[in-house]
C-alpha positions as CSV (number, residue, x, y, z in Angstrom):
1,X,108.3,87.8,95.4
2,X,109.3,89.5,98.4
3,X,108.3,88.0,102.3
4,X,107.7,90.2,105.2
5,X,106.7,89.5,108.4
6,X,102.6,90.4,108.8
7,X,103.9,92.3,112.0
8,X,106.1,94.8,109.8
9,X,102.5,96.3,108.6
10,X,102.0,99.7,110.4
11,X,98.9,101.3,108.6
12,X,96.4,100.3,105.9
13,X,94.3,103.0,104.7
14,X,91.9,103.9,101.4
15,X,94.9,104.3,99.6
16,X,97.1,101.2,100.5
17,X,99.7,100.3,103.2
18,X,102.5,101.5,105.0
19,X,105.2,98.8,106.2
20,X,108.5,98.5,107.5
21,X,110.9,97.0,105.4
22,X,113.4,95.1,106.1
23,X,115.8,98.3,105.7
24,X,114.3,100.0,108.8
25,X,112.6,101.9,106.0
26,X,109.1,102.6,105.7
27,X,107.3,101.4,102.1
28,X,104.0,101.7,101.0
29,X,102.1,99.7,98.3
30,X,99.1,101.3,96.2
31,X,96.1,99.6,96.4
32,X,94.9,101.0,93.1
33,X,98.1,99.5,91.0
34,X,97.1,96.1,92.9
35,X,93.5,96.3,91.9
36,X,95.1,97.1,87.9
37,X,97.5,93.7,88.8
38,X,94.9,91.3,89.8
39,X,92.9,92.2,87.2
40,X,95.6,91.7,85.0
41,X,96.0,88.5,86.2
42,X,92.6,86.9,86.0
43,X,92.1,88.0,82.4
44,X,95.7,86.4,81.4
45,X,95.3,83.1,84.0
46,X,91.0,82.3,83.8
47,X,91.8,80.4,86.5
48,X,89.2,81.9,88.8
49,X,85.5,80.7,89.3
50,X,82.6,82.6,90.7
51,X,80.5,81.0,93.3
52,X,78.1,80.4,90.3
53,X,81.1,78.2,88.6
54,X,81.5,80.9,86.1
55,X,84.9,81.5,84.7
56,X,86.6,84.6,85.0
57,X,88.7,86.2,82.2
58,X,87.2,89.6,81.4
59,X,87.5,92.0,84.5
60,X,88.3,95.5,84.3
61,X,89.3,97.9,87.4
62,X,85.7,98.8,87.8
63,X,84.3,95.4,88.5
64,X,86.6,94.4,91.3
65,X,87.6,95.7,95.0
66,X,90.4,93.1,94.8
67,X,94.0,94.0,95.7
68,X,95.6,90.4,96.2
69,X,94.9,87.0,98.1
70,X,95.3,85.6,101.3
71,X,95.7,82.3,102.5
72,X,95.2,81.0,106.4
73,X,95.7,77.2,106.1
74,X,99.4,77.7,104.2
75,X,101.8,76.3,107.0
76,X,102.8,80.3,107.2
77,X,99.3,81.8,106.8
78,X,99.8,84.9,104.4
79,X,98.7,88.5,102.8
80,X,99.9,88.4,99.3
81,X,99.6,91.6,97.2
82,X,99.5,92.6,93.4
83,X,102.3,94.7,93.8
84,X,105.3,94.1,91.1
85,X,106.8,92.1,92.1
86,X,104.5,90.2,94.3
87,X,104.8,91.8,98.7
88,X,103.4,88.6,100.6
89,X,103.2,89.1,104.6
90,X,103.7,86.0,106.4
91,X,103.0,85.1,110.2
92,X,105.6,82.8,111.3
93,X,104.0,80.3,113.8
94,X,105.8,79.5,116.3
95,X,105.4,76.0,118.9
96,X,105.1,76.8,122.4
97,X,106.0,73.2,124.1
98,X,102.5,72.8,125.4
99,X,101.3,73.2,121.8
100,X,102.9,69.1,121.2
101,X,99.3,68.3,122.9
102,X,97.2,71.5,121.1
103,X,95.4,70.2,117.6
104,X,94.5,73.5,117.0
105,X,97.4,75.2,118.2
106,X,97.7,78.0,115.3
107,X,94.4,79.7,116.2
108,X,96.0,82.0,118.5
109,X,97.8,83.8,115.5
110,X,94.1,84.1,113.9
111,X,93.2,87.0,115.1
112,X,96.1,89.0,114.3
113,X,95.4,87.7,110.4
114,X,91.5,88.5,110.8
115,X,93.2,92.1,111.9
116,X,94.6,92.9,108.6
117,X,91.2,91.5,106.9
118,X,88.6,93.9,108.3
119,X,91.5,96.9,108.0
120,X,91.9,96.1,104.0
121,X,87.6,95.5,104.4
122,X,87.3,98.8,106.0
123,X,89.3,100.4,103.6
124,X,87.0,99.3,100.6
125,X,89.2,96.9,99.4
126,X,89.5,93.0,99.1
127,X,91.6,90.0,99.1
128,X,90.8,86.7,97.3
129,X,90.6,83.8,99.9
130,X,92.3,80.5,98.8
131,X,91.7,78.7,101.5
């Protein structure tokens, strides 16, 4: 799997996203080869229920928007993608000193990962929440 800071995302669009890798370079990933990767996945793993507490082995590309999953309560709340391999986009939180007395000190990152959400939302696309 390869990390990259959520900040090194410059555009998400219908298509996928452009970042900047750690090269200096800019890559993209296609959404539509993610969508064919999750789906992949889910068939191979059936380790996904529906909110009904059906299990899910048996998608194809036209039954999901699904590109990768995302998780905000991992001690570095990420974007993971169905890329291969894997692109996950991290935030790195950081303590401020007045945080020591702040329970709910990571919220201020949250709406730089709600951000990236609504883009891949707007887009027509989806991520699979885990947490």
């Amino acid at each position: 799997m390869n990390v990259y800071d959520i900040s090194s995302i410059i555009e998400i669009n219908k298509d996928g996203l452009i970042f900047l890798g750690t090269d200096g370079n800019k890559h993209s990933i296609n959404f539509h080869e993610c969508r064919s990767n999750w789906v992949k996945h889910v068939n191979e793993s059936g380790s996904y229920i529906t909110w009904s507490g059906e299990r899910i082995n048996n998608l194809n590309d036209t039954d999901t928007t699904c590109i990768g999953q995302r998780d905000w309560f991992s001690e570095k709340p990420y974007f993971e993608f169905f890329t291969n391999p894997l692109i996950r986009f991290e935030i790195q939180p950081k303590r401020r000193l007045l945080d020591i007395f702040a329970k709910h000190w990571k919220q201020r990152y949250y709406p730089q990962f709600y951000n990236i959400q609504k883009k891949i939302e707007n887009a027509g696309w989806c991520t699979f929440d885990l947490g």
